[in-house]
C-alpha positions, 0 to 999 in steps of 0.5 A: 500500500505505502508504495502505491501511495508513493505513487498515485496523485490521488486515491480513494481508502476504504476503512475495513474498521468503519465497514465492519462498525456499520454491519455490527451496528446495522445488524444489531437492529435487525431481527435474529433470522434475517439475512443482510445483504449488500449493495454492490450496484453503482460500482459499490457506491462509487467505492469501488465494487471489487474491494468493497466486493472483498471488504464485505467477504470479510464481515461475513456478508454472503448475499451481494445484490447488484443492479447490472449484469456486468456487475455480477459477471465481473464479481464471479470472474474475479473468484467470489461465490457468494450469492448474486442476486441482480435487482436490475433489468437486463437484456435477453442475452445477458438474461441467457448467461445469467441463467447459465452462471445461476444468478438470482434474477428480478422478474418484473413482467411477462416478457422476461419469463417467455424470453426464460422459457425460449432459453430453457429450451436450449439451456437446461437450467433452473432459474432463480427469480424474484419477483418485484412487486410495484407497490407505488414506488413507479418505477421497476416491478410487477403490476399487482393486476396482472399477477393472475397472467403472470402466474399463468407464463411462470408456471411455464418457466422452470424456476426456483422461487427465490424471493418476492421483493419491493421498494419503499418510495419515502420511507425517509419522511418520518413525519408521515408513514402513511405512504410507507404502510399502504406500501406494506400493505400492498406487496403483503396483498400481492404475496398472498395471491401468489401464495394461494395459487402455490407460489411460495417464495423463499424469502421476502424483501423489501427494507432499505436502510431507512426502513431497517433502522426505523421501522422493524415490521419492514424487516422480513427474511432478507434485508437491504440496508444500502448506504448506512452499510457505506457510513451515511443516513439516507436522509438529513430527516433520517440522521435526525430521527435515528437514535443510534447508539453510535453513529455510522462511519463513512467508509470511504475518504478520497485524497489527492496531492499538491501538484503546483503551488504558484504565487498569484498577485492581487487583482489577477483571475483565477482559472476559466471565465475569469470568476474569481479575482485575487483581492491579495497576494495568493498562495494557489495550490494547484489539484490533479483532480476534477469533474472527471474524477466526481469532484463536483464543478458546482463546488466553483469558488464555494467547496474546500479541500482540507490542507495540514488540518485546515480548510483551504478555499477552492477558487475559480472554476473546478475544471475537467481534471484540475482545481485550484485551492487558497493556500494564503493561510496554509504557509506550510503547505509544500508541492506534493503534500496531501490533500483530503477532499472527503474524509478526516485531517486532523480536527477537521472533515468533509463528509459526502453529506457536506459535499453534497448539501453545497451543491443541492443534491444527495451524498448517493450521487456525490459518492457514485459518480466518483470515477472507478479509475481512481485507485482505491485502498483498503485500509484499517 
């Protein structure tokens, strides 16, 4: 690790400790018999799917549910054999090799299970489906109405009846639970319609982060906490309903390095459009890092990266791969020294929620979008 450090202009760490925290933390709340399971979709989080893949491995985590396709093939080419279940929608030749490799797959409509039984003529396997229930979310899952129909073409496919699933829409607003609970009582509907025509599934799932957290009728057989596991409250509504007793540690800090310090006179502008004018002599620390790699270019003349434990401005326009910091009060700053742009340095940090509060969006986007060459470390 130290000599890939030696190396890299930036990177991002992973803390096996934190991870390890939020699954203790996370599974104390869940009920004895429920499976956990982690989120491995959007490349981890934008953590990184291989290393989180194994950090995950570590904490006894055997269920890892993934959005795509290439998500799943990429985690069984790289050794794990843990359970893969893909919650996405694929197409029919990718539909085909998940059959072949038994992945766990979502069934959400009618034309996936004719697309199973044309494969299942050739291919002589069982499939393993969840269904998706639509339960008011609107997007991906079955149309409760024409469950008969549904059941009708299942019966056509040789399956193993995996799951039923759903998706809460606001579980986060906990000034309200209605919405939640017709939610519930829906996809319990639904399940028992299957039931009655002997359909019964080996689990139910339908909890989220929140929903574990908050609210234990949600927690049926599998549960899906996804961004708590990463460190984070789905919602500032939800860090402040929580009662935990410790707080989730975000796993992921992502650092970068002084590449040029420069001296910029007083009435000079800083980087494109000119959207920045020195009103002092300026020490300008120059970042190998920016939009490209996920850094934000709303944080223009208003984010900070942190520089020997201190805050230093960032000025001007974050580029497509470089940004611009205020070094005028950092005189120890020195060419190559680190710099932390999400994470901890000494009494100060930057979480994604900061991040993404100044820019008006979710720590799930500030985090996702970070780009998947930037090399990620596990660390302790």
């Amino acid at each position: 690790m130290v000599s890939l450090l030696k190396n890299c202009l930036q990177w991002i760490e992973l803390s096996e400790s934190a991870l390890r925290h939020n699954v203790f933390l996370v599974s104390s709340f869940c009920k004895s018999r429920v499976v956990l399971g982690a989120l491995l979709k959007a490349n981890a989080y934008g953590h990184g799917l291989l290393p989180m893949a194994e950090l995950y491995q570590r904490c006894g985590v055997s269920l890892f549910l993934v959005h795509s396709f290439q998500e799943a093939w990429t985690l069984r080419k790289n050794g794990f054999r843990e359970r893969l279940l893909l919650i996405g929608p694929q197409s029919e030749e990718e539909l085909a090799y998940s059959l072949k490799q038994d992945f766990e797959i979502t069934v959400y409509n009618e034309e996936t299970l004719r697309a199973l039984h044309r494969f299942q003529k050739k291919i002589k396997k069982t499939a393993r489906l969840h269904v998706k229930i639509e339960t008011g979310t609107y997007r991906q899952g079955l149309d409760p109405k024409i469950i008969p129909s549904f059941i009708a073409l299942l019966k056509t496919v040789k399956h193993e009846l995996k799951g039923f699933s759903s998706h809460f829409a606001n579980i986060e607003d906990t000034s309200d639970t209605t919405y939640y609970q017709k939610q519930m009582s829906i996809f319990k509907k639904s399940v028992q319609t299957f039931e009655k025509q002997g359909f019964r599934a080996e689990a139910l799932h339908i909890a989220c982060s929140a929903a574990v957290l908050l609210y234990p009728e949600t927690q049926l057989d599998i549960v899906r906490p996804g961004i708590a596991l990463y460190g984070y409250a789905s919602s500032p509504e939800l860090a402040y309903a929580l009662k935990l007793p410790e707080p989730l540690k975000p796993v992921l800090s992502w650092r970068t390095r002084l590449c040029q310090i420069k001296s910029v006179p007083e009435g000079h502008s800083v980087g494109y459009g000119l959207t920045f004018k020195t009103t002092r002599n300026t020490r300008l620390g120059i970042l190998p890092i920016g939009y490209y790699d996920g850094f934000d270019r709303r944080l223009s003349n208003l984010g900070f990266a942190l520089v020997h434990g201190k805050r230093a401005p960032i000025l001007g326009r974050v580029c497509m791969n470089l940004t611009m910091l205020d070094l005028t009060d950092i005189s120890e700053a020195a060419l190559n020294d680190t710099v932390t742009l999400i994470g901890t340095d000494g009494a100060e940090t930057i979480t994604a929620d900061h991040l993404a509060s100044s820019v008006n969006t979710i720590a799930y986007e500030i985090l996702a979008r970070l780009n998947p060459l930037i090399p990620r470390i596990i660390v302790l």
